[in-house]
N, C-alpha and C positions, 0 to 999 in steps of 0.2 A: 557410453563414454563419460567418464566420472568429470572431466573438464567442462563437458556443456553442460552439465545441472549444475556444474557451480556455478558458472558464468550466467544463468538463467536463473539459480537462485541466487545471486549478488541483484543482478541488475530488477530482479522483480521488488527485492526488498529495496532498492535504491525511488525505482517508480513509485514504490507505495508509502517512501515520503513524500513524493509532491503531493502523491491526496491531502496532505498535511499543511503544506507552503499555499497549496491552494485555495484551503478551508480560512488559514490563516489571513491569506492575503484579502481576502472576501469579509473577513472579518474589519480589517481595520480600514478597509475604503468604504465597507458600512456605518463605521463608526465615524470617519471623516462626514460621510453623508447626511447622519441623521442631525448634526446642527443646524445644517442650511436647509434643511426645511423645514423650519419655522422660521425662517425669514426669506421665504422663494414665493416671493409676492413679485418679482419684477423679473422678465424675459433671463437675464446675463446670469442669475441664480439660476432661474429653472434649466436652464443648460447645464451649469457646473453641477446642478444636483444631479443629473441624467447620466452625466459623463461618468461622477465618481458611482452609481450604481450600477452602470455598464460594466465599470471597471470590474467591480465586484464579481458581477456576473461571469463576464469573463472568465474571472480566476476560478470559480467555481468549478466551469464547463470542464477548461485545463487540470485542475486538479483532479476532477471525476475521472477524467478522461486518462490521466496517468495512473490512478490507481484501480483502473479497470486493468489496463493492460499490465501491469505488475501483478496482480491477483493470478492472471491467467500465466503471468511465468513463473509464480513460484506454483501452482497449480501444474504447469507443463514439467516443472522440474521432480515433485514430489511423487506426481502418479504417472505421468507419461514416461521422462527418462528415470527414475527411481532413482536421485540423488541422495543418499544417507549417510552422509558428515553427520556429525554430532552436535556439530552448532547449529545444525539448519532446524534438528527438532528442535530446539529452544524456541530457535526465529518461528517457526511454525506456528509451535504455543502459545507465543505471544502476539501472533499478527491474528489466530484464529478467535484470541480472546479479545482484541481489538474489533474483527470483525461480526463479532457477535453485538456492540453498541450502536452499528452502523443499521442501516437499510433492512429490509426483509431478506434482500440475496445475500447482502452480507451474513444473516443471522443466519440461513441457508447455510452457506459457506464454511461458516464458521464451525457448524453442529456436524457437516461432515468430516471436515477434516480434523477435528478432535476426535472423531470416533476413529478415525483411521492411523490418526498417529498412535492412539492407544491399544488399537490392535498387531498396528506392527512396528510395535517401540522395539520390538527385540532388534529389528531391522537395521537400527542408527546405531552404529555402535563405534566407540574413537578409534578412529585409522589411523594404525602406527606400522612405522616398519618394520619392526621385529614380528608382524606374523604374515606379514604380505608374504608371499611364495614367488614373487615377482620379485621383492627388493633382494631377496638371498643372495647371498653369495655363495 
């Protein structure tokens, strides 16, 4: 059903921006963090430094955590239900080349599914309705 790969490839590529907001957000309550300690010599510091690295952390987990599960739906959409819109190769090669900067499973990830779009690029091809056999009249 051509409706649930899209809808599994929107929502994986929506997920695999929070990996992004996440990274982001971990970034700038680190950078909040790292002032206050060089001056977390007294109890009421060493708390607000704790908190804003937790923060971090948090966002980190969050964001891993969301682009785990987006990974695996644009994943579920490409090779499980074989969705092949024309935009999603693009999306593909672009999320594959992103995930090639990440992690070891990212770089995994990444080396498979380049090789797989490349072998069946003929597969994506733009759906229109002049040759659907469905849309005729």
């Amino acid at each position: 059903m051509p409706t649930k790969g899209k809808y599994l490839a929107i929502w994986g590529l929506v997920l695999q921006a929070g990996y992004i907001f996440g990274i982001v957000i971990s970034i700038i309550g680190m950078l909040r963090a790292f002032p206050q300690l060089a001056d977390a010599t007294t109890i009421p510091l060493q708390v607000s430094l704790a908190a804003d690295i937790t923060l971090s952390l948090y966002a980190t987990a969050i964001g891993i955590t969301l682009g785990i599960v987006g990974a695996g739906l644009l994943c579920t959409a490409l090779f499980g239900v074989k969705y092949r819109a024309s935009w999603f190769i693009t999306a593909m090669w672009i999320m594959s080349v992103l995930w090639l900067i990440t992690s070891p499973i990212g770089i995994i990830l990444g080396i498979i599914v380049m090789f797989y779009l490349s072998k069946h690029k003929d597969e994506f091809t733009e759906q229109s309705g002049a040759g659907d056999p469905l849309r005729s009249t």
